[in-house]
HTML snippet that shows the backbone in 3Dmol.js (N, CA, C, O; Angstrom):
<script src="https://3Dmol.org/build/3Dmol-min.js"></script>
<div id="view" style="width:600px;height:400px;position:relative"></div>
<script>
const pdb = `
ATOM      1  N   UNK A   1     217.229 -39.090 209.495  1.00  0.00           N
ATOM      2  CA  UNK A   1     218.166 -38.427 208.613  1.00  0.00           C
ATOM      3  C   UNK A   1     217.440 -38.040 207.328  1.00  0.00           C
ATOM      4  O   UNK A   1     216.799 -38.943 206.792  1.00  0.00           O
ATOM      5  N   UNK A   2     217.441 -36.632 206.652  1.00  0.00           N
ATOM      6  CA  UNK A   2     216.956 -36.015 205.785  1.00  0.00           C
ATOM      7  C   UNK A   2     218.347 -36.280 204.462  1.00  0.00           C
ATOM      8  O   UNK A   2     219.559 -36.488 204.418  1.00  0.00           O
ATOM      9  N   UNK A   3     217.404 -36.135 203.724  1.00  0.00           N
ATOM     10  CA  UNK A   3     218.684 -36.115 202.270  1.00  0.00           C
ATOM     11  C   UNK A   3     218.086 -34.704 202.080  1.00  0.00           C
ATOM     12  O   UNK A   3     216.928 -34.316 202.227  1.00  0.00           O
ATOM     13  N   UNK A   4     219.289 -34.001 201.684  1.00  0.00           N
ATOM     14  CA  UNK A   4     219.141 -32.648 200.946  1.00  0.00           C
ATOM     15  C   UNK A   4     219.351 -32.286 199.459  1.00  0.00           C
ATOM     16  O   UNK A   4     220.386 -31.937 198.892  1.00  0.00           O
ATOM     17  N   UNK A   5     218.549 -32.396 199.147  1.00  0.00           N
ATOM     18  CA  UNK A   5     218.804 -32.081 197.111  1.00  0.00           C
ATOM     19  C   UNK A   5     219.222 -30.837 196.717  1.00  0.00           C
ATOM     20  O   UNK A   5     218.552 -29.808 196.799  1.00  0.00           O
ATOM     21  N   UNK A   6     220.583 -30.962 196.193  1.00  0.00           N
ATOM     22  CA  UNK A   6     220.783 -29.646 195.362  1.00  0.00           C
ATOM     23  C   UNK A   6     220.633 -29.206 194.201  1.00  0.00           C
ATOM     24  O   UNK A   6     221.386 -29.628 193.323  1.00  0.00           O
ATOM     25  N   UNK A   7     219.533 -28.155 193.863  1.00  0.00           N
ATOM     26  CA  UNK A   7     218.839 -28.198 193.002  1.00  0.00           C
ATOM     27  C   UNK A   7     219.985 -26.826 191.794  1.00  0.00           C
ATOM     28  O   UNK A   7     220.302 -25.679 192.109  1.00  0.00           O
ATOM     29  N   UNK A   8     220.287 -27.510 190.592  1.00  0.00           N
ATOM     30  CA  UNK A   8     221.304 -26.638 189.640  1.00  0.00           C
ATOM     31  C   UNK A   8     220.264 -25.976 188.953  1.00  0.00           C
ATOM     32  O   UNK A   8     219.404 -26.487 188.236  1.00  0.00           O
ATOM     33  N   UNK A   9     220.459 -24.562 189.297  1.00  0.00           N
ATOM     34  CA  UNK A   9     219.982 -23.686 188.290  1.00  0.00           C
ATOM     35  C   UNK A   9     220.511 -22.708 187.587  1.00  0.00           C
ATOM     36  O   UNK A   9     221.255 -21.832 188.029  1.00  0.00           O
ATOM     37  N   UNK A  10     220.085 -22.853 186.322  1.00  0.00           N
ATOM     38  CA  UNK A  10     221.375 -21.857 185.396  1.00  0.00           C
ATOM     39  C   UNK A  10     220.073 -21.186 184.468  1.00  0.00           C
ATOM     40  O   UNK A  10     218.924 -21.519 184.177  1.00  0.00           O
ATOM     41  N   UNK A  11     221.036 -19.987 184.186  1.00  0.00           N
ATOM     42  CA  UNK A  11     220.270 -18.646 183.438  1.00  0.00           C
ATOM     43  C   UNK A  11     219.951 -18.900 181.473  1.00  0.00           C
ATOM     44  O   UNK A  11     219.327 -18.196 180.680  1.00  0.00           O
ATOM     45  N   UNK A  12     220.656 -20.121 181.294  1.00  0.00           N
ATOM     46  CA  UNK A  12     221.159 -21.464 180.073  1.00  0.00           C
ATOM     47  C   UNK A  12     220.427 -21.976 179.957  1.00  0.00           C
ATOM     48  O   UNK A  12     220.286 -22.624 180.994  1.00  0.00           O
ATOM     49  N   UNK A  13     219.764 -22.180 179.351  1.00  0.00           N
ATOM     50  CA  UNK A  13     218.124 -22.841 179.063  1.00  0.00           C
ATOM     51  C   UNK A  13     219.721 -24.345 178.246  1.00  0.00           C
ATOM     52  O   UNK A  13     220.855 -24.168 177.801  1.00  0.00           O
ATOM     53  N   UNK A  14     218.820 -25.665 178.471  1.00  0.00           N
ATOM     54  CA  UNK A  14     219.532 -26.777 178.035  1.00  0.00           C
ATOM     55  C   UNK A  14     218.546 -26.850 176.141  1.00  0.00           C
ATOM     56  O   UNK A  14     217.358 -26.826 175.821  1.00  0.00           O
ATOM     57  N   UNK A  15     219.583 -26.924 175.519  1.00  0.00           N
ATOM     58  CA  UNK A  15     219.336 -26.695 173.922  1.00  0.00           C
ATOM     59  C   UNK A  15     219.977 -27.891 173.442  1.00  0.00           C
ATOM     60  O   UNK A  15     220.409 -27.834 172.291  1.00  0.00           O
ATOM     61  N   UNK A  16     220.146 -29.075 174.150  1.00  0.00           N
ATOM     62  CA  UNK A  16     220.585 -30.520 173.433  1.00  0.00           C
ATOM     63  C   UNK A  16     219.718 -30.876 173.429  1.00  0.00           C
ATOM     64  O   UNK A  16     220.007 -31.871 172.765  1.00  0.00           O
ATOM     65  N   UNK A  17     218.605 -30.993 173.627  1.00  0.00           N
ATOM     66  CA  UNK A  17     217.133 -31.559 172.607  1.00  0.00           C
ATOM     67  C   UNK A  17     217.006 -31.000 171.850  1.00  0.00           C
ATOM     68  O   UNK A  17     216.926 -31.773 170.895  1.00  0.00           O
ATOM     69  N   UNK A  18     216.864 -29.565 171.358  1.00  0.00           N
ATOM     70  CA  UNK A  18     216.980 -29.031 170.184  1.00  0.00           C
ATOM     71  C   UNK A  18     217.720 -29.494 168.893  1.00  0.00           C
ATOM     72  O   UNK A  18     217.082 -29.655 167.853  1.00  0.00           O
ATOM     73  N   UNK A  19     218.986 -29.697 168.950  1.00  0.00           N
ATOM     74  CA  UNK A  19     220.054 -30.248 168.523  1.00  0.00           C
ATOM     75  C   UNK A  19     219.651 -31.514 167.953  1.00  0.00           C
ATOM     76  O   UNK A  19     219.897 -31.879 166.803  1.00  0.00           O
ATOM     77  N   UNK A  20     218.783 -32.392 169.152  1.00  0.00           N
ATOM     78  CA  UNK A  20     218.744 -33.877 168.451  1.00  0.00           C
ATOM     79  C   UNK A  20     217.567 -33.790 167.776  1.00  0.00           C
ATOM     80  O   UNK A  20     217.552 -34.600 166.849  1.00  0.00           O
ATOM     81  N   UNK A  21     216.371 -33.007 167.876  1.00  0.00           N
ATOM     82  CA  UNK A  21     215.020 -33.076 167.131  1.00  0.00           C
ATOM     83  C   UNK A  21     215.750 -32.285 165.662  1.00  0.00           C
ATOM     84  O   UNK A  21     215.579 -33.039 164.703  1.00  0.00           O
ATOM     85  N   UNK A  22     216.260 -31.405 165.384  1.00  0.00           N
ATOM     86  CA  UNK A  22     217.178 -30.575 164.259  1.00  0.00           C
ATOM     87  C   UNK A  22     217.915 -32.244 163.577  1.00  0.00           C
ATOM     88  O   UNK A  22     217.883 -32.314 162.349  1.00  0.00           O
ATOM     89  N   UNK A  23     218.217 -32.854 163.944  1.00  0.00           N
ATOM     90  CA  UNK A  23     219.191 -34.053 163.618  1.00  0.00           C
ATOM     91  C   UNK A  23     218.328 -35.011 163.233  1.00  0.00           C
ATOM     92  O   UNK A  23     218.563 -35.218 162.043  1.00  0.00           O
ATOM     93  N   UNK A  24     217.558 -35.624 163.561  1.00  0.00           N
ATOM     94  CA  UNK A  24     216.388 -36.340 163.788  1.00  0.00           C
ATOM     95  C   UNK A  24     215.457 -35.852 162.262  1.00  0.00           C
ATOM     96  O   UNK A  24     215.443 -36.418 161.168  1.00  0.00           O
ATOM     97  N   UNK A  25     214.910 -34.899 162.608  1.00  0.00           N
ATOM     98  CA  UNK A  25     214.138 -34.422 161.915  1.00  0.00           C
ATOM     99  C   UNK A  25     214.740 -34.029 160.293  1.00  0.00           C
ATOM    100  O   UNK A  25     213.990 -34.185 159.329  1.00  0.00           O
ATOM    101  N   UNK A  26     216.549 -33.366 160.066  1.00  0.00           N
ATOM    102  CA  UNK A  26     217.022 -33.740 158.784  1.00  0.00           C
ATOM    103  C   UNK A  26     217.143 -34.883 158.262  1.00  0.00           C
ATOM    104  O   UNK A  26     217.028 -35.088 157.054  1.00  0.00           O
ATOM    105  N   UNK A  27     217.404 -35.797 159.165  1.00  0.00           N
ATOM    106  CA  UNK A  27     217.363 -37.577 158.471  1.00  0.00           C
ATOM    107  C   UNK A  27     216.234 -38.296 158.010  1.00  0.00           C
ATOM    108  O   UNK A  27     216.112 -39.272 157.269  1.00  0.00           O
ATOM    109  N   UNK A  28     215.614 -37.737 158.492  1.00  0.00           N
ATOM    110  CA  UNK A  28     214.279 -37.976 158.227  1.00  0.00           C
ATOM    111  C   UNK A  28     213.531 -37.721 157.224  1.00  0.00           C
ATOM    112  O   UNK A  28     212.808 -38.504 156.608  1.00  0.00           O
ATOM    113  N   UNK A  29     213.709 -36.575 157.048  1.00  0.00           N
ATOM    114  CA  UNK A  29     213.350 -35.937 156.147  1.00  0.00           C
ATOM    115  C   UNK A  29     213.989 -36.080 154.250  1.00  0.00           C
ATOM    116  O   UNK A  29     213.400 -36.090 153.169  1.00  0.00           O
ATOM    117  N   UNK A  30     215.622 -36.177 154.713  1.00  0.00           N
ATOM    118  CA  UNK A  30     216.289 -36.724 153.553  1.00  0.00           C
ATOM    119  C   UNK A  30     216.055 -37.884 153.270  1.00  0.00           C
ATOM    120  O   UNK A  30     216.021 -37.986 152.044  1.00  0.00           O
ATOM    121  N   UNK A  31     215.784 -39.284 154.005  1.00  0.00           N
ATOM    122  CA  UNK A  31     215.011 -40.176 154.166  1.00  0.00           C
ATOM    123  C   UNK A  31     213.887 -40.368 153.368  1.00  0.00           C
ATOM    124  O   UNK A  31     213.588 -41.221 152.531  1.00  0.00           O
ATOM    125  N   UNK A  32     213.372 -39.454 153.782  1.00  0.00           N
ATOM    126  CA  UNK A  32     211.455 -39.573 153.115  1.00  0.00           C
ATOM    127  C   UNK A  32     212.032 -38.642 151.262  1.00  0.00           C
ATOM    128  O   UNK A  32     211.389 -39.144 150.340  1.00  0.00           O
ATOM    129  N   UNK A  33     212.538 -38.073 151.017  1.00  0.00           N
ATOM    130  CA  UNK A  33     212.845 -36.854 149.916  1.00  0.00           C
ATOM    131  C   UNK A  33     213.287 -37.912 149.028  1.00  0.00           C
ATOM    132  O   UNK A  33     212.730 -38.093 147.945  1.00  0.00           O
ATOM    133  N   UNK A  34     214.428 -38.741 149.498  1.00  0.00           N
ATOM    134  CA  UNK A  34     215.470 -39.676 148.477  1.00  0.00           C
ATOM    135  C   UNK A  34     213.816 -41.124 148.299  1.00  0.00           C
ATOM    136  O   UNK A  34     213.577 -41.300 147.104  1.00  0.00           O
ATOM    137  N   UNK A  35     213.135 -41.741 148.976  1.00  0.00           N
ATOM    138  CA  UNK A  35     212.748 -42.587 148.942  1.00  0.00           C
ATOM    139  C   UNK A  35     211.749 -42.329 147.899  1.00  0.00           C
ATOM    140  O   UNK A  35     211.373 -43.113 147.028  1.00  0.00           O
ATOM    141  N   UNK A  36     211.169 -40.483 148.217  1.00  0.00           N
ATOM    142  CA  UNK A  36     210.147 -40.439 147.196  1.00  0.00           C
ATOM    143  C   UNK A  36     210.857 -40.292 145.145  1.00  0.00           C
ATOM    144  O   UNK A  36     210.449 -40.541 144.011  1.00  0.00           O
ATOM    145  N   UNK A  37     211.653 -39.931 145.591  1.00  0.00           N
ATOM    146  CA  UNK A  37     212.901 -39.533 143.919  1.00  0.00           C
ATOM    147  C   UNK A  37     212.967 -41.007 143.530  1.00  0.00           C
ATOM    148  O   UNK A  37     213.000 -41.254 142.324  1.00  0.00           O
ATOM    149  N   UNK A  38     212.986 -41.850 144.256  1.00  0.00           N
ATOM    150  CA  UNK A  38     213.515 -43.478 144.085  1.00  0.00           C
ATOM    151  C   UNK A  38     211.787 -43.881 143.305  1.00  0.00           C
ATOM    152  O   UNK A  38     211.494 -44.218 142.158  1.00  0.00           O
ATOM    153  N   UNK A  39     211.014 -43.671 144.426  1.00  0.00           N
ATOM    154  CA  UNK A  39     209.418 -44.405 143.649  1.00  0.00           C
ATOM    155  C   UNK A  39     209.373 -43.559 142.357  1.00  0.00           C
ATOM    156  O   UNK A  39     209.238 -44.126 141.273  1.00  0.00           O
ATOM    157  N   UNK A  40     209.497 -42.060 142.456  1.00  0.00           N
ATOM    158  CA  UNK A  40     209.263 -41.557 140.901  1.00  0.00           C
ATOM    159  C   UNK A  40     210.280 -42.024 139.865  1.00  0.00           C
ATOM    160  O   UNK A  40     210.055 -42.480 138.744  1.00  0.00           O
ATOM    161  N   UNK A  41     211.368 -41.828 140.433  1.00  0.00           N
ATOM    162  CA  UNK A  41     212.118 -42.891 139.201  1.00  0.00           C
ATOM    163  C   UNK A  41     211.445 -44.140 138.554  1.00  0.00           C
ATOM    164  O   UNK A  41     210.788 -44.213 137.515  1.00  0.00           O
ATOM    165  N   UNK A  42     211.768 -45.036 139.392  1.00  0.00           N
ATOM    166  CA  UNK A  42     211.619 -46.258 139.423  1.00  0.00           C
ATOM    167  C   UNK A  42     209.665 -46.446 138.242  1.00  0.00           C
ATOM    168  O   UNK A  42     209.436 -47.084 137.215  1.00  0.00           O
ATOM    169  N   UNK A  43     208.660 -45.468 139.184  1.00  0.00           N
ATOM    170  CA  UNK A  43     207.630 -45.070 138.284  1.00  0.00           C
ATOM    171  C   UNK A  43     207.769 -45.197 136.720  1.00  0.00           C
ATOM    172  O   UNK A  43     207.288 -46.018 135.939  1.00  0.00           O
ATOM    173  N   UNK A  44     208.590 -44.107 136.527  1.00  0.00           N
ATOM    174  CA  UNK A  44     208.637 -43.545 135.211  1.00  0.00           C
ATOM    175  C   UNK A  44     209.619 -44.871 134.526  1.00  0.00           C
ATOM    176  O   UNK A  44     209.356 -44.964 133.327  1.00  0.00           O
ATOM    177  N   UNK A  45     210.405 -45.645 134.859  1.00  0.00           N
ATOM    178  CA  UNK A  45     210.916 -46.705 134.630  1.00  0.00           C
ATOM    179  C   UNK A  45     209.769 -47.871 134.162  1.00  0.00           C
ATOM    180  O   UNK A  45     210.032 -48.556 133.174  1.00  0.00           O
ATOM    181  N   UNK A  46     208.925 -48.010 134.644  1.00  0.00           N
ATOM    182  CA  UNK A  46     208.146 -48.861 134.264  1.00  0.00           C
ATOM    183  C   UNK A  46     207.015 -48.312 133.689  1.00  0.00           C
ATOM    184  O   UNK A  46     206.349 -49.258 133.268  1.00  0.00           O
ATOM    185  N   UNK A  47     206.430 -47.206 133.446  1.00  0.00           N
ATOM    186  CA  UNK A  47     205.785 -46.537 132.493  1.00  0.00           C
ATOM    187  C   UNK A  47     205.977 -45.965 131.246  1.00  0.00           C
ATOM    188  O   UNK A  47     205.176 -45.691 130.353  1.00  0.00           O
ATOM    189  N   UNK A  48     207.398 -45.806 131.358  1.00  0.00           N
ATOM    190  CA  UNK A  48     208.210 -45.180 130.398  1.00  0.00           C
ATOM    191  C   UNK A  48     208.056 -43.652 129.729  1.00  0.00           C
ATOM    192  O   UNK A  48     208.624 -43.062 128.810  1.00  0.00           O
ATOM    193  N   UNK A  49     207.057 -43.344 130.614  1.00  0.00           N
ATOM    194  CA  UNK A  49     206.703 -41.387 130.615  1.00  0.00           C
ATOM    195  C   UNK A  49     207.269 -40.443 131.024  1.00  0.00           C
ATOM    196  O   UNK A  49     207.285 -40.389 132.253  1.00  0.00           O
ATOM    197  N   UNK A  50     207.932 -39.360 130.330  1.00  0.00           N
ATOM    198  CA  UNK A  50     208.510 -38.337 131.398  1.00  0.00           C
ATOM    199  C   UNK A  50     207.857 -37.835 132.037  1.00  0.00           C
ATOM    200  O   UNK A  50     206.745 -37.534 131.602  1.00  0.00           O
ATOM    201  N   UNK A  51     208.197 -37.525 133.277  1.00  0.00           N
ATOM    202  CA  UNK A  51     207.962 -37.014 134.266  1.00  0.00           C
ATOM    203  C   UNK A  51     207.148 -35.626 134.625  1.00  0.00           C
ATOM    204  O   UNK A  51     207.753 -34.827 135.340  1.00  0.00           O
ATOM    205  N   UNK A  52     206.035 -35.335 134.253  1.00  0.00           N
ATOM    206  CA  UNK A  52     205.855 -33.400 134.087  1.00  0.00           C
ATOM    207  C   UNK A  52     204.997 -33.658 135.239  1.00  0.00           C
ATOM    208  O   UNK A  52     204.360 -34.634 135.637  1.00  0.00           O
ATOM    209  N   UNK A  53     205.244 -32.115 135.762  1.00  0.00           N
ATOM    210  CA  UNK A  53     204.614 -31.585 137.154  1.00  0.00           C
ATOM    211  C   UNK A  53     203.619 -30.128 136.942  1.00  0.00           C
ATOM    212  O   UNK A  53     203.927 -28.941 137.049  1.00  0.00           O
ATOM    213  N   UNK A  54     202.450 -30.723 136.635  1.00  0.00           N
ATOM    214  CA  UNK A  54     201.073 -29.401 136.051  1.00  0.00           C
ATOM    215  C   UNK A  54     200.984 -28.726 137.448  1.00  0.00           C
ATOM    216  O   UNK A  54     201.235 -29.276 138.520  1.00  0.00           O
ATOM    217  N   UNK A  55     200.587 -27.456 137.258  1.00  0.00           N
ATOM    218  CA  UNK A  55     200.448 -26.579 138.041  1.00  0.00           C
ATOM    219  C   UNK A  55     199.404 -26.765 139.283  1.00  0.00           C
ATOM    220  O   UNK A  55     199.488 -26.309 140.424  1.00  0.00           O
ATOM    221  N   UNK A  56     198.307 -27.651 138.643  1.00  0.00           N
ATOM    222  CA  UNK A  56     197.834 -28.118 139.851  1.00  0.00           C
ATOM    223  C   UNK A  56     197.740 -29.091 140.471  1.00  0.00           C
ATOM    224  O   UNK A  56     196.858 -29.265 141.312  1.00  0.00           O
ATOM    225  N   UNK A  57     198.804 -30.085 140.125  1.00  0.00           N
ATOM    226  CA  UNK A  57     199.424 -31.393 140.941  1.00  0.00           C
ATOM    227  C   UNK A  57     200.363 -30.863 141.827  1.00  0.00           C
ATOM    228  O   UNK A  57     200.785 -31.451 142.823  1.00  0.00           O
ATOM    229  N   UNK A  58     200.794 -29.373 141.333  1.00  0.00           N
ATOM    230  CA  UNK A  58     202.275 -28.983 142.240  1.00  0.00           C
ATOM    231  C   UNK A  58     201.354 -27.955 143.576  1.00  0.00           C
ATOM    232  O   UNK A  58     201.843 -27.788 144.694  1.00  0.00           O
ATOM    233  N   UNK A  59     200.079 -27.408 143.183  1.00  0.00           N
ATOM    234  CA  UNK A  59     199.653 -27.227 144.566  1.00  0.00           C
ATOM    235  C   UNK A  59     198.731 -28.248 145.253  1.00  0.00           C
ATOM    236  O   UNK A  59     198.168 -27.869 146.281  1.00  0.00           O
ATOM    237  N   UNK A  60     198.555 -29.236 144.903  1.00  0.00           N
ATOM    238  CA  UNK A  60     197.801 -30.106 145.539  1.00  0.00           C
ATOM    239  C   UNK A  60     198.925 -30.916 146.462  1.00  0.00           C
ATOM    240  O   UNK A  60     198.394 -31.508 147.402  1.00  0.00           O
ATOM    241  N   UNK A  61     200.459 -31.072 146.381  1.00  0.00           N
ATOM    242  CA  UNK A  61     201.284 -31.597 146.872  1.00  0.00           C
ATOM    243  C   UNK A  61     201.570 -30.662 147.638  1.00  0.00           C
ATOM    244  O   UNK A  61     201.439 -30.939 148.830  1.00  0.00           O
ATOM    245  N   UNK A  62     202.054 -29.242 147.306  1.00  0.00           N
ATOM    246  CA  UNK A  62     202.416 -28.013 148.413  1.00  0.00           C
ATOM    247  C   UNK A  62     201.407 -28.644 150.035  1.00  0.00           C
ATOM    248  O   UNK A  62     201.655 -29.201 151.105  1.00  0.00           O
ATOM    249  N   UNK A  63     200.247 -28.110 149.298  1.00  0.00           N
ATOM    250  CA  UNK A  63     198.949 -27.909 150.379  1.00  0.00           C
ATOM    251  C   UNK A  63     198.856 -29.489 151.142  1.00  0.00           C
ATOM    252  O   UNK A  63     198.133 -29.693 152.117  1.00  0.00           O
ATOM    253  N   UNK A  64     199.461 -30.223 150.699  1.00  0.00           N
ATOM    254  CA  UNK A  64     199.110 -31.753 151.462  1.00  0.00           C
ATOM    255  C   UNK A  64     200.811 -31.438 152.201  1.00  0.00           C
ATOM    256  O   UNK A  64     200.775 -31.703 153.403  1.00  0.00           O
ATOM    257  N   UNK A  65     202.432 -30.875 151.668  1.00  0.00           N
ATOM    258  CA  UNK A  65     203.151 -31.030 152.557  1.00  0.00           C
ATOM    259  C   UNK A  65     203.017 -29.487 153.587  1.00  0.00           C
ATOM    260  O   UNK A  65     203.809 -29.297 154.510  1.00  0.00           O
ATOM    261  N   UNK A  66     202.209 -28.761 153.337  1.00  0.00           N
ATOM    262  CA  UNK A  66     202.025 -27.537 154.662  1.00  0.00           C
ATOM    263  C   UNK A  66     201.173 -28.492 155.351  1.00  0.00           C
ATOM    264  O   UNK A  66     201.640 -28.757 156.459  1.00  0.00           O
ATOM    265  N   UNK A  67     200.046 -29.129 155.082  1.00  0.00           N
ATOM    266  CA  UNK A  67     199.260 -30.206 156.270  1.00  0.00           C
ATOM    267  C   UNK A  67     199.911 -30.690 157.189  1.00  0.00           C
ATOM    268  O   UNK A  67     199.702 -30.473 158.383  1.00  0.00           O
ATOM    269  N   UNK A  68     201.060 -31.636 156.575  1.00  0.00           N
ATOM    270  CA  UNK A  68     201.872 -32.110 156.791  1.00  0.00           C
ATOM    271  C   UNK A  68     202.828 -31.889 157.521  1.00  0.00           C
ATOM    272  O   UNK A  68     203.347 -32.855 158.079  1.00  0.00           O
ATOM    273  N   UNK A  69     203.392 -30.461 157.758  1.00  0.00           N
ATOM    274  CA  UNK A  69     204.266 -29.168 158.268  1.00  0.00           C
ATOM    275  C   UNK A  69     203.527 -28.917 159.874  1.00  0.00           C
ATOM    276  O   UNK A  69     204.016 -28.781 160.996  1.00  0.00           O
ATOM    277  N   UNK A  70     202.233 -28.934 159.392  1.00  0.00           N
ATOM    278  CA  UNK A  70     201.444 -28.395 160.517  1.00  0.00           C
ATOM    279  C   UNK A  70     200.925 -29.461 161.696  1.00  0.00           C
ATOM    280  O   UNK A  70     200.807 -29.138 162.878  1.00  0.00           O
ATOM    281  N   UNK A  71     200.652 -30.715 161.193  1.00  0.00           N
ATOM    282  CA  UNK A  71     200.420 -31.939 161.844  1.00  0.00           C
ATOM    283  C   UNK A  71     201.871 -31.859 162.767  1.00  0.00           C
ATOM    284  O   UNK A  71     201.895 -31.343 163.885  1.00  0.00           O
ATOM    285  N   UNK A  72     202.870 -32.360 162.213  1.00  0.00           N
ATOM    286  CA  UNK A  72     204.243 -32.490 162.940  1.00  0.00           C
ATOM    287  C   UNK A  72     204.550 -31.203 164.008  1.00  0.00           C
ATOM    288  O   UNK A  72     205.257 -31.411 164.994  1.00  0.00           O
ATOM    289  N   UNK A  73     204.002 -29.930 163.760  1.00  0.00           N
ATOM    290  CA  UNK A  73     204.441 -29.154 164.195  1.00  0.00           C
ATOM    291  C   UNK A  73     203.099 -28.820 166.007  1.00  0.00           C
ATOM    292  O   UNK A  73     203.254 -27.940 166.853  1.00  0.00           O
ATOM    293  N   UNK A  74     202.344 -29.545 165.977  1.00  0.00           N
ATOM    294  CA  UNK A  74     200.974 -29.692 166.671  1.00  0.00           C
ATOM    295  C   UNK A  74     200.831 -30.900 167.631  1.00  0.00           C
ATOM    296  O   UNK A  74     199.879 -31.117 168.380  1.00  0.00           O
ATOM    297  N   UNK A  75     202.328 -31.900 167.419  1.00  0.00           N
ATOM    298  CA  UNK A  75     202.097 -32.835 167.793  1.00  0.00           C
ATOM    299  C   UNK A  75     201.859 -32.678 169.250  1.00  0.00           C
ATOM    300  O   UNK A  75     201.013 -33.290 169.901  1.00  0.00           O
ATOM    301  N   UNK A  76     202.713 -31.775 169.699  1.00  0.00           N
ATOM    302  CA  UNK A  76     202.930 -32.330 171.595  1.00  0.00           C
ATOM    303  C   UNK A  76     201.610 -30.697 172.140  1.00  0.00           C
ATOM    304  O   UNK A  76     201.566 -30.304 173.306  1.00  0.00           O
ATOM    305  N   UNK A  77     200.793 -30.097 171.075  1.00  0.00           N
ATOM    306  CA  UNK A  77     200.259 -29.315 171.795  1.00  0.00           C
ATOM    307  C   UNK A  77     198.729 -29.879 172.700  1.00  0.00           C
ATOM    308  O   UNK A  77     198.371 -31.029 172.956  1.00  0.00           O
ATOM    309  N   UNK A  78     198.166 -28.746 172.976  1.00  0.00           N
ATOM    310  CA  UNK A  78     197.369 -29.572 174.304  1.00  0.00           C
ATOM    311  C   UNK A  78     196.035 -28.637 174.104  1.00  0.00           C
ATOM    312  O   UNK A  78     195.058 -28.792 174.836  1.00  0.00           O
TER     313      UNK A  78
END
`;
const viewer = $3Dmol.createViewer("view");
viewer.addModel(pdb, "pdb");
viewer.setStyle({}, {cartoon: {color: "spectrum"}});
viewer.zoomTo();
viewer.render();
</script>
């Protein structure tokens, strides 16, 4: 006796992984955003300095979060 598999094919590509990496990936992200606002607070709390952002601390952070952009985005390639 053979088993016969019926194989479902639809013209619908399945987009609920999409959905959960989109979900995943905002929590995450708000996650990492709020934790870093918390250390700079908390920083400037115990230094007692305001906070200024020079023009080339703000591209040295850009260029480390496009790295960053690009690593995550490279992960599953081959």
């Amino acid at each position: 006796m053979t088993k016969q598999m019926d194989v479902y094919q639809s013209d619908e590509l399945d987009t609920t992984w999409e959905k959960k990496i989109l979900l995943i990936g905002g929590v995450v992200g708000v996650a990492v955003g709020l934790g870093s606002a918390y250390l700079l607070i908390k920083n400037v709390e115990k230094t007692g300095k305001q906070p200024t952002l020079q023009p080339r601390e703000g591209l040295k952070l850009a260029i480390l979060l496009f790295g960053l952009v690009r690593n995550v985005a490279n992960l599953w390639e081959e």
